[in-house]
N, C-alpha and C positions, 0 to 999 in steps of 0.2 A: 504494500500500500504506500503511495506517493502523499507526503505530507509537504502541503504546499508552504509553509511556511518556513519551511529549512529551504533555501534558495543556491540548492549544490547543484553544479552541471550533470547533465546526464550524457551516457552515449551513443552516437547513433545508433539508428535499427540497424544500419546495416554490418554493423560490426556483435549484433548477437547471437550467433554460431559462435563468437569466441565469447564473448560473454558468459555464456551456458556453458561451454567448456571449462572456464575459468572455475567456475561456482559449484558445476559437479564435482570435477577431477578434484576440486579443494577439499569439497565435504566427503567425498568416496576416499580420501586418502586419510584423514583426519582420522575417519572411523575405522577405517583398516588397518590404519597405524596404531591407533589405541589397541586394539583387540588381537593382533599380532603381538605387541610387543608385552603385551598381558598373559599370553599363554607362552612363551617361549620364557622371560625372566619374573613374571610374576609382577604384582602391586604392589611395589613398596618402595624404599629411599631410591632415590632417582629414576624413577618409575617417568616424569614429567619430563625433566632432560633427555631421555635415551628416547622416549616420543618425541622429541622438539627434535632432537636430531635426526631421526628416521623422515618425519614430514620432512625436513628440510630436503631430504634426497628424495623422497617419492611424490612429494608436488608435480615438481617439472616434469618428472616422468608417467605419471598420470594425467597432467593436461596435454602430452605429444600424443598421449596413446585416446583420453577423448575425442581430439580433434580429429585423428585419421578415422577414429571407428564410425563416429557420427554419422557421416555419410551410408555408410553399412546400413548400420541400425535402422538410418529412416525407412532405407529400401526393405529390409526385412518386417518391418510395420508395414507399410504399406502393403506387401504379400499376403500377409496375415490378417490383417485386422478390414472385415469386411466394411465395403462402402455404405453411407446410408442411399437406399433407394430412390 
């Protein structure tokens, strides 16, 4: 939801395919990084750094790989998911 009263720039439509990429790959890594790095060394002292550090690596690597699948994906919806009549 757009609150008009905070007056920050926004960016073009045409640049939201990375938009969406940015926002997925961020939160798909965030939460993969949590939950990996939770079963492999466990919850505890530095539990937050060794996630901080992991995101820092699997970001970038997450947004190259949204960007190229995207494409994919849509086409495999579009296959699947019947039109309306």
């Amino acid at each position: 939801m757009w609150c008009p009263a905070l007056k920050l720039p926004r960016i073009p439509l045409r640049f939201a395919p990375v938009v969406f990429a940015f926002y997925m790959s961020g939160l798909m890594a965030a939460v993969m990084t949590c939950v990996i790095t939770a079963i492999n060394r466990g919850v505890g002292p530095g539990y937050l750094e060794t996630v901080a550090r992991a995101y820092a690596m699997t970001m970038p690597i997450a947004f190259c790989c949204v960007l190229l699948v995207r494409p994919l994906v849509g086409r495999l919806v579009e296959w699947t998911v019947r039109k309306p009549d």
